[in-house]
Each structure stands twice: as C-alpha cells, then as structure tokens.
C-alpha positions in Angstrom: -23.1 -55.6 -91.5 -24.1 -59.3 -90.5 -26.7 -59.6 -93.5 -24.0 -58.0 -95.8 -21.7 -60.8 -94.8 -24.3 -63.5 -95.0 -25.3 -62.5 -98.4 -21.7 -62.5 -99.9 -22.5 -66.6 -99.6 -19.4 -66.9 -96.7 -18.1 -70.4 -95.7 -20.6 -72.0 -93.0 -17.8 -71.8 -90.0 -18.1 -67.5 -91.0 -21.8 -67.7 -91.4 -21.9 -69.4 -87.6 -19.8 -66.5 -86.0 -22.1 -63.7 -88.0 -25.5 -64.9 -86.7 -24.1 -64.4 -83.4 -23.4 -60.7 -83.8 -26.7 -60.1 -86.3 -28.7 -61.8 -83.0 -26.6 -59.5 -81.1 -27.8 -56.2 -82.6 -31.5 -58.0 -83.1 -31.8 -58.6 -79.2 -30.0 -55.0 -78.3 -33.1 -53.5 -80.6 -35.4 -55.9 -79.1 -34.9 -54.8 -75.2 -35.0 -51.1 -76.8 -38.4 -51.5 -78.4 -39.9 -53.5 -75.5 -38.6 -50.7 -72.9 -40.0 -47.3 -75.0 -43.2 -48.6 -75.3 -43.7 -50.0 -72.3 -43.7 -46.2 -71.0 -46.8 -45.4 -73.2 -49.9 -45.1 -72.3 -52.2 -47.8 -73.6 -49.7 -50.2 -73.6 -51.4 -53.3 -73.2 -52.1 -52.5 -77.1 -49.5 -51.2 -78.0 -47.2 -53.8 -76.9 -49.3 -56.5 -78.8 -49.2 -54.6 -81.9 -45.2 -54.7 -81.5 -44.7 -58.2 -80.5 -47.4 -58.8 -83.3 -45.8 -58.1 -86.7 -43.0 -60.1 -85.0 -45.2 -63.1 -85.3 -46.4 -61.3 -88.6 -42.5 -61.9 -89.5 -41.7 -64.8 -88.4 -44.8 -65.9 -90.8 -44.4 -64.1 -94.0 -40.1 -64.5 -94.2 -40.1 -68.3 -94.4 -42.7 -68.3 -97.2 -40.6 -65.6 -98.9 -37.7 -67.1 -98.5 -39.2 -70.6 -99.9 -40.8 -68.7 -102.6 -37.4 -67.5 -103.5 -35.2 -70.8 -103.5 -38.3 -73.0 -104.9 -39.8 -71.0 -107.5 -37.2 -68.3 -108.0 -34.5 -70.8 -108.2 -32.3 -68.6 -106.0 -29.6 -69.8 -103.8 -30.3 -69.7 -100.0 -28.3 -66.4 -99.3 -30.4 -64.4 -101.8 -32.5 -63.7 -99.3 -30.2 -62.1 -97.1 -30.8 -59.2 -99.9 -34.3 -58.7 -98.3 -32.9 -58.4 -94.9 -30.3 -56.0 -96.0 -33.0 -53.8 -97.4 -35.7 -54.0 -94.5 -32.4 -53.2 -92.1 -32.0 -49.8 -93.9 -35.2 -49.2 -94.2 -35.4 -49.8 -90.5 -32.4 -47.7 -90.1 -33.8 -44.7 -92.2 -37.1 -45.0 -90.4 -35.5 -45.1 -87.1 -33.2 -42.1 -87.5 -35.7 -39.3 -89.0 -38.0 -40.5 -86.0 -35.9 -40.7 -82.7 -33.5 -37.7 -84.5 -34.1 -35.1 -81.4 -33.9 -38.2 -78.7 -30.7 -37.4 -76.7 -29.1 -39.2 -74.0 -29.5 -36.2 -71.8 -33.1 -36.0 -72.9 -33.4 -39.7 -71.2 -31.6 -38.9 -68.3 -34.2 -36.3 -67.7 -37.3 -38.3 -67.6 -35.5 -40.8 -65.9 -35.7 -41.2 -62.0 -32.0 -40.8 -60.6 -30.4 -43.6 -58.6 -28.0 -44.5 -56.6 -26.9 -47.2 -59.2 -26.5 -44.4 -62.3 -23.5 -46.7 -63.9 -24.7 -49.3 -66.1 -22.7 -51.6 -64.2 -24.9 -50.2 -61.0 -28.2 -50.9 -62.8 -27.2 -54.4 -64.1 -26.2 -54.9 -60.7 -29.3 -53.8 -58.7 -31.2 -55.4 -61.6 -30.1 -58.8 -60.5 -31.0 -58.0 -57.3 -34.7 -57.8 -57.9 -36.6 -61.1 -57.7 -38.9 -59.7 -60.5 -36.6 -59.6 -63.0 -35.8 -63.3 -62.5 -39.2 -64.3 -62.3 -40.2 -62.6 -65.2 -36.6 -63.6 -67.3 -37.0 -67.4 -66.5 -40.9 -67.1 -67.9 -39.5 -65.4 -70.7 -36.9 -68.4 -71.1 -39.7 -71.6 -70.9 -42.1 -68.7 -72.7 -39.9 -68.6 -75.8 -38.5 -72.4 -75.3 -42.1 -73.4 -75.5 -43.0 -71.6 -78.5 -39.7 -72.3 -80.6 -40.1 -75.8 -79.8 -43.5 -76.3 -80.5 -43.1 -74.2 -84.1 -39.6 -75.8 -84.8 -41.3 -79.5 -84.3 -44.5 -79.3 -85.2 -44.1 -80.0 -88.6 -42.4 -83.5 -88.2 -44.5 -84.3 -85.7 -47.6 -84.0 -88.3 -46.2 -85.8 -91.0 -45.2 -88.9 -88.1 -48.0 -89.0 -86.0 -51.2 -87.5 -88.0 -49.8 -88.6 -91.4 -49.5 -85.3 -93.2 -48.5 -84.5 -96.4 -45.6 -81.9 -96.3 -47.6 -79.1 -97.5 -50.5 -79.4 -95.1 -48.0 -79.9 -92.2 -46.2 -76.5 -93.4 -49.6 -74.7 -93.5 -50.5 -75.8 -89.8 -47.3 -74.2 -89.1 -48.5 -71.1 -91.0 -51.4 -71.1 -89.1 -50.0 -71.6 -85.7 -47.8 -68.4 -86.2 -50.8 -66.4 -87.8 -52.3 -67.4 -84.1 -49.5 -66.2 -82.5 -49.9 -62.7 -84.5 -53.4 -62.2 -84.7 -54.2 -63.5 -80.3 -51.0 -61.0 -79.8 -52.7 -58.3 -81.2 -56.7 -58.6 -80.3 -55.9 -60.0 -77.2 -53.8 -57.1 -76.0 -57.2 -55.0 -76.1 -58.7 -57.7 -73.6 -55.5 -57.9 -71.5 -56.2 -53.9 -70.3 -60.1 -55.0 -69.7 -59.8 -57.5 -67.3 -56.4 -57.0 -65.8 -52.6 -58.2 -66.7 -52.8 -61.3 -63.6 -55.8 -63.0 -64.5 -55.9 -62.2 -68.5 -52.3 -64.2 -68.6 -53.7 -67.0 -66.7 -57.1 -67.6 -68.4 -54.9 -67.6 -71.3 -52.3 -70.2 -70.4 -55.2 -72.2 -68.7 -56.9 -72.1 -72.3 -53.3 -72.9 -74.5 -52.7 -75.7 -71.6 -56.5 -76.9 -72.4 -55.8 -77.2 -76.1 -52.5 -78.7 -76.1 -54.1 -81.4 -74.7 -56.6 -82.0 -77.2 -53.8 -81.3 -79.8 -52.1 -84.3 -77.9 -55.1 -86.9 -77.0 -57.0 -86.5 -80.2 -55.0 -88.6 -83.4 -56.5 -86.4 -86.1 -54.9 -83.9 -88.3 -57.6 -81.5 -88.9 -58.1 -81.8 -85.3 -54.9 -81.4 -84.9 -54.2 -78.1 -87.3 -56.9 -75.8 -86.0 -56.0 -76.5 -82.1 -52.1 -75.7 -82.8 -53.5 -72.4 -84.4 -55.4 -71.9 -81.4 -52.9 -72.5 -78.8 -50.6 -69.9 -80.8 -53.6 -67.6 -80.5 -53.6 -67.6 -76.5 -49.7 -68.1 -76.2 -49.2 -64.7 -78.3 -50.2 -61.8 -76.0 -48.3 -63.9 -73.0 -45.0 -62.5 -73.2 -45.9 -59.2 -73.9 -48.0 -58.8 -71.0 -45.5 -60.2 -69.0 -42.9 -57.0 -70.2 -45.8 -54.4 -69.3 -46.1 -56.1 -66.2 -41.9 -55.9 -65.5 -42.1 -52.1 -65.8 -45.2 -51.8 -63.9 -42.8 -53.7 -60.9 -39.3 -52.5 -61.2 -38.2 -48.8 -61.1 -38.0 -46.7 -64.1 -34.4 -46.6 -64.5 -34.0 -50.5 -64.5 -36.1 -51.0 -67.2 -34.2 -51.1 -69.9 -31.5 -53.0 -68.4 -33.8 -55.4 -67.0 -35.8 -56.0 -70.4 -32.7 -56.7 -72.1 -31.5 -59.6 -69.3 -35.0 -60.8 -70.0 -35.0 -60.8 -73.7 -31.4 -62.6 -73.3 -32.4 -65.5 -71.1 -35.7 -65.8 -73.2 -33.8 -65.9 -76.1 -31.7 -69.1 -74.5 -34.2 -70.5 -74.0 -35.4 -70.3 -77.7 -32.2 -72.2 -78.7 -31.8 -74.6 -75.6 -35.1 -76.1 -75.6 -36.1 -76.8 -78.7 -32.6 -78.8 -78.9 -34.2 -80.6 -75.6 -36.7 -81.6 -77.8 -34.5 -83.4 -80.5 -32.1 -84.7 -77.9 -35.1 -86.4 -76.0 -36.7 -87.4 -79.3 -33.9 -88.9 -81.3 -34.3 -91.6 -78.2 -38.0 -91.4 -77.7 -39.7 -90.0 -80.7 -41.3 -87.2 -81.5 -44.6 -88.2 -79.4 -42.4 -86.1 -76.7 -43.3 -82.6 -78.3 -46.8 -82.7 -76.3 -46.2 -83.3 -73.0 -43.3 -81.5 -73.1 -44.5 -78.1 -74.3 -47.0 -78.9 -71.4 -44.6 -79.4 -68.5 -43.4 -75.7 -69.9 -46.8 -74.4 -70.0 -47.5 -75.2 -66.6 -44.0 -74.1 -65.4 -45.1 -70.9 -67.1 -48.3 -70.8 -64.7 -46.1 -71.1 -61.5 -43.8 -68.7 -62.6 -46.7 -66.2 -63.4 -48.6 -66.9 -59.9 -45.0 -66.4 -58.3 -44.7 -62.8 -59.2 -45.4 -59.9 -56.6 -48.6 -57.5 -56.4 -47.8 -54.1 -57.9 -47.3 -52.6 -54.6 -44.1 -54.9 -53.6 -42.2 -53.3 -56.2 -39.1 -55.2 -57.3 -39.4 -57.0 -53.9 
C-alpha cells in the first residue's frame, strides 16, 4: 500500500509519513525471514544467501532506478512501479509457499513458556543480556555500513579527486563486496566457528579501512572499500545465527525483530552523525569514524556469552 501511495507522485510531507509504514512492513518481514531460517539446518549458508541478495538489492535498484530517471527520462516515482510489482510477486510467492503454515502449527514446534503473551516474550526478551549485546552490534553494524555507503561517494570525489562516475562505481563495488563476502563467506563461517570467523573478519575490514584511510589514492582507495564490504557482509548475519543459538526458541522471533529495529536506528542515526560532524570538520571524518564503530563492533562481539550461558 506504501509503494502504491508513493507512486501516485504524493506531496513530500505524505511521502515522509509512507516510508515510515513501508519501513514498517519491510522490518516486520525482515525479523520474520531472519527468525525461520535461522531454525535450518545449515544455516551459516543459508543465512548468507538471505542477507546476500539484500546486498544484491541494495546494488542492482539504485542503477535501475538511475537507469530510469537518466536514460528513461522518467520521473523519480516511476520506480515505485517496480517495487509495486516485486511486492506482489513477493506476496504471490510467499502465500503458495507458507499456505499450510498455521499459528497452531508454530505453537507446536515451539517450546512453551511461562511468558506465552507477546507482551511476556518482549518482556523476558529485554531481560536477556544477549539480545542487547547482539541489538546494539546490530545498531553500530548497520550505522557503520550505511555510513560508509551513504558517504563514500563524496568522500572520493573530495579527497581522491574522482570523477562522479568512478566514485559511483566504487560504491557499486563496495555493495557487490557486501553481497558476494555475505554469501562465500557464510560457507567459511560454519568451518571455523561463528566466534573467531566474525573476528578475523572485523580484524581484516578494521585492517583495510586503514589503508582505505592512510593511502591518498583512488584506485587504492576503490578496491579496499570493495574489500572491506567483502568482510563486513557475512558479519551480521552470523551475529543472528549466533542470537538463536543463545536465547530460547520461543524468543526468537521477538528478539530478532528488537534487533533488526535498533540496527535499523542505527542505519538512520549514524550516518546523520556523519554529516553533522562533517559539515564542521569535513568529510576526512568518514575513516576514523567508521573505525571507532568497527572496533566497538569487536568489543561488543568479545562481550557476548559462550553457548552454554544461554541468554545469561
């Protein structure tokens, strides 16, 4: 209903109000998708192969959208067409496949509780230091990555001296890294463990930012960002598989969907942290400040409990 609304070219004060609930019904399918698969077997994989044609989205729409309004000669809200389409596709798909899945059918597979009320299970969720652990890496996760992806762009053409196109196709590239480290990396993640795959990783995006920082090149520059999205990508996955293999079955859900929220403030807070600080500073801040989130990322990681403290 949100798309239908934004394609009907609304006033922007209408258009503000709609995103919220079209974000609304993305994040409420977002801790659903997290949450089913996250009961699967292999799901290391499978989990990258989710989170990774989210990167594969977050690649292909701007360049469609572009596409649209620069060669089309479309207005902006054309593309809200697409999204209209892909939602009932979704929809369609969706419906024939989880047809026979009942609510009674959940409640069966699902341990009971003493907290059966979702007011119960959002309530005992809280209560678990996991979940907060795991929701404020979720927050500096995203934060990190929306910042670094919204900014990177004006940071090239400032500080390497790209042209606009090759700035927009190191952008390309660093979400392609994001996709394609979400997915192959997912198979190495079940190899050597969920605790020290996620660190090595961060270790290795934390080693490359620096060199995306300290060296003044743009080729240098373009192939490091792609690189640090590569490592970044299977991190928050992991970090979901890891939430259910820690709280109880029946918060799972619940508790996915308080970490999705948080991590989705802190894809809209921080990257505005970035512009505040740089409007005074310049955009030399982007660096050290997707840094000083990396390596709260790393304490938050090393801060979570072994498997056998569950929830504690």
């Amino acid at each position: 209903m949100a798309f239908i609304v934004l394609a009907l070219h609304p006033p922007y004060p209408v258009v503000a109000v709609v995103c919220v609930f079209a974000g609304f019904g993305n994040g409420v399918l977002d801790a659903a998708w997290n949450a089913w698969i996250a009961k699967m077997e292999s799901t290391n994989e499978l989990m990258g192969f989710l989170h990774g044609f989210y990167g594969l989205g977050a690649t292909v729409s701007p360049l469609v959208a572009t596409t649209m309004i620069n060669k089309g000669h479309l207005q902006w809200y054309y593309f809200y067409y697409v999204m209209i389409a892909a939602v009932v596709l979704e929809l369609l798909l969706c419906t024939t496949a989880f047809w026979k899945s009942t609510g009674h059918q959940f409640t069966t597979f699902t341990p009971p509780s003493s907290s059966n009320s979702t007011q119960g299970r959002l309530r005992e969720s809280l209560s678990k230091r996991t979940t907060w652990i795991i929701a404020l890496l979720g927050l500096l996760y995203l934060g990190a990555e929306v910042a670094l992806g919204g900014w990177l762009v004006v940071y090239l053409m400032s500080l390497r001296s790209a042209t606009p196109f090759a700035a927009g196709m190191s952008l390309v590239g660093f979400w392609l890294g994001i996709t394609i480290g979400t997915v192959v990396l997912g198979f190495v993640t079940s190899h050597i463990g969920e605790r020290r795959a996620v660190l090595l990783y961060l270790l290795l995006a934390i080693s490359l930012e620096l060199v995306f920082w300290l060296i003044p090149n743009f080729i240098s520059s373009a192939v490091t960002v792609a690189f640090v999205g590569f490592f970044l990508g299977p991190v928050f996955p992991t970090a979901i598989v890891v939430a259910t293999q820690l709280l109880p079955r029946h918060l799972h859900v619940v508790a996915i969907g308080l970490i999705s929220t948080l991590g989705s403030a802190g894809a809209a807070v921080l990257p505005f942290a970035v512009g505040a600080i740089a409007d005074k500073r310049g955009v030399e801040v982007l660096p050290p400040f997707v840094l000083g989130l990396l390596g709260c990322i790393v304490l938050s990681w090393l801060a979570l409990p072994r498997k056998g403290n569950l929830g504690n």
